[in-house]
Legacy VTK file of the C-alpha trace (Angstrom):
# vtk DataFile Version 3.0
C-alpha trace
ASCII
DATASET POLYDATA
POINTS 140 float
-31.555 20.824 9.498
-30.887 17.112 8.091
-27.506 15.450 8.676
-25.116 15.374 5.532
-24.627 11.850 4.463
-20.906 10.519 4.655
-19.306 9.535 1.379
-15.839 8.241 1.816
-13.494 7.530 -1.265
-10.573 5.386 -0.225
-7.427 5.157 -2.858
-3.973 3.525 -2.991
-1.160 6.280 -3.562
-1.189 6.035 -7.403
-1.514 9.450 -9.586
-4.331 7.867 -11.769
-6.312 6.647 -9.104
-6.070 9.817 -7.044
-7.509 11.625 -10.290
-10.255 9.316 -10.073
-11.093 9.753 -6.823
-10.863 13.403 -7.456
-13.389 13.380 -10.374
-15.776 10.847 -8.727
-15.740 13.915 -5.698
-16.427 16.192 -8.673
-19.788 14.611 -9.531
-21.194 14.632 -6.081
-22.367 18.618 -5.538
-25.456 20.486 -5.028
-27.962 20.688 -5.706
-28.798 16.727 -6.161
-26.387 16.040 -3.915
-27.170 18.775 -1.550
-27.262 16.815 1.989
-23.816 14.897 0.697
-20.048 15.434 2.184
-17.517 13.689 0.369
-13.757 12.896 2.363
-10.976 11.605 0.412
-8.547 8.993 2.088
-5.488 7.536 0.770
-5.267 3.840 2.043
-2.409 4.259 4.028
-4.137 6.808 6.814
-7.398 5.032 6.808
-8.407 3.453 9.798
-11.609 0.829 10.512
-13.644 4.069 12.441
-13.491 6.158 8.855
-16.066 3.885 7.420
-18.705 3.826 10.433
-20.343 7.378 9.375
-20.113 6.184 5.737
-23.088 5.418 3.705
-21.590 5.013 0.924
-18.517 4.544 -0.277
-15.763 3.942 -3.071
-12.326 2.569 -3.393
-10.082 2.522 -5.699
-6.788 0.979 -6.491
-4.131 0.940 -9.253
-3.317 -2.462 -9.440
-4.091 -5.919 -7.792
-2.791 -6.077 -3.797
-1.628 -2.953 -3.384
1.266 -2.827 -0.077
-0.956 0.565 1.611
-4.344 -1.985 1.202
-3.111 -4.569 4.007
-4.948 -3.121 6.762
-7.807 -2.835 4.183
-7.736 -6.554 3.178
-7.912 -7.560 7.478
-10.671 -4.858 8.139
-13.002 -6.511 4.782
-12.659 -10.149 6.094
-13.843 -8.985 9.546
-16.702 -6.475 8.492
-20.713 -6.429 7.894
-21.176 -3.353 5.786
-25.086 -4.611 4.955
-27.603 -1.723 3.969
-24.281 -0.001 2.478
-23.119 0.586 -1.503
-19.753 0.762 -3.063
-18.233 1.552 -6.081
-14.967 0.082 -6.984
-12.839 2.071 -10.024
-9.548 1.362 -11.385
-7.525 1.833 -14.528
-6.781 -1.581 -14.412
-9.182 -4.856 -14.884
-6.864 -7.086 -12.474
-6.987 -4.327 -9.964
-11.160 -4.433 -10.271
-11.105 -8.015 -9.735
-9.466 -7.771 -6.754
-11.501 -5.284 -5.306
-14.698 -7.310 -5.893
-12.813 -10.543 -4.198
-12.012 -7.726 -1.133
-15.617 -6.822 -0.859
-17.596 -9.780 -1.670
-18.154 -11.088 1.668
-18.827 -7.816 3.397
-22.864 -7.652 2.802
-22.943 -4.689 1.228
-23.638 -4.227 -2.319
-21.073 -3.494 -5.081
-21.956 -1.707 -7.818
-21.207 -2.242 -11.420
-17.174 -1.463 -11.562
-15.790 1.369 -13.094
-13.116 0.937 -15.607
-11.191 3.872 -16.693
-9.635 3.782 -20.331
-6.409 5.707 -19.877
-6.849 6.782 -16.129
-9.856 8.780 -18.142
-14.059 8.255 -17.669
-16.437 10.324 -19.558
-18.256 13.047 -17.585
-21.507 11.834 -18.316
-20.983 8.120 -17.528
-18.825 9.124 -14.602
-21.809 10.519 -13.347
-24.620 7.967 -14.049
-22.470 5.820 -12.087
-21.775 7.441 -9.258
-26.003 7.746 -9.290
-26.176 4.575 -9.144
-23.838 3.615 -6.455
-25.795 6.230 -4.252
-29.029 5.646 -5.203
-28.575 1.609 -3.715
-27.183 2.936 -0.509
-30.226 5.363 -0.050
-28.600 8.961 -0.355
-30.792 9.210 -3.783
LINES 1 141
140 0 1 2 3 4 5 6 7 8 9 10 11 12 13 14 15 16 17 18 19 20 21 22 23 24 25 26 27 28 29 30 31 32 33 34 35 36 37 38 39 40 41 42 43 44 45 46 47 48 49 50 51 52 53 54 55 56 57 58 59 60 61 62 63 64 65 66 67 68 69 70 71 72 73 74 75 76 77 78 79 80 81 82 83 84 85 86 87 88 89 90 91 92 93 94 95 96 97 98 99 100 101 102 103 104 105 106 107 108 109 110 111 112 113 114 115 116 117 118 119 120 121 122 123 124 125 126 127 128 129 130 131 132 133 134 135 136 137 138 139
């Protein structure tokens, strides 16, 4: 039997982002993603070890510098995350720009960031991206 890859979605506490991170766990099923498990983590019970079984992951915040992200910020300036993908989403554009800055030293590659008009992504394009995000990381 093959091992289920790790996806990991890691959020601040904010209702719109949680959504989100609800619907981006909503694209990820069987049968193309049949060998996938998907955990949800808000940022402020997620700890360095969550991301080592990860092959991919997302994050997600609500605005720019979010207090729960601190331990986030230390981990990302300390971490090689090379041969891994990520997908950053927000509601708001500041908030994407900072999660880029967060990431862009980590090795890994960052996908195309998803804005969300409203705290709302269409179904379809929700999807496509999420494809994408896995398909550089190597689940697809």
């Amino acid at each position: 039997m093959e091992e289920s890859r790790k996806i990991l979605i890691v959020t601040d506490d904010e209702e719109s982002t949680q959504k989100l991170a609800a619907d981006i766990a909503s694209v990820i099923v069987p049968p193309v993603f049949e060998a996938c498990s998907v955990s949800i983590l808000k940022s402020d019970v997620f700890y360095g070890t969550d991301i080592l079984p990860a092959h991919n992951f997302f994050l997600g915040c609500g605005s720019p510098s979010p207090l729960s992200f601190t331990y986030i910020e230390m981990l990302f300036e300390r971490i090689n995350l090379a041969g891994r993908s990520c997908g950053i989403f927000s509601s708001n554009p500041t908030a994407l720009k900072y999660l880029y800055r967060l990431l862009r030293d980590s090795d890994l590659f960052v996908g195309r960031p998803l804005l969300a008009k409203n705290g709302v992504v269409d179904g379809a394009r929700l999807g496509e991206w999420v494809k994408t995000i896995l398909k550089n990381g190597g689940i697809l």
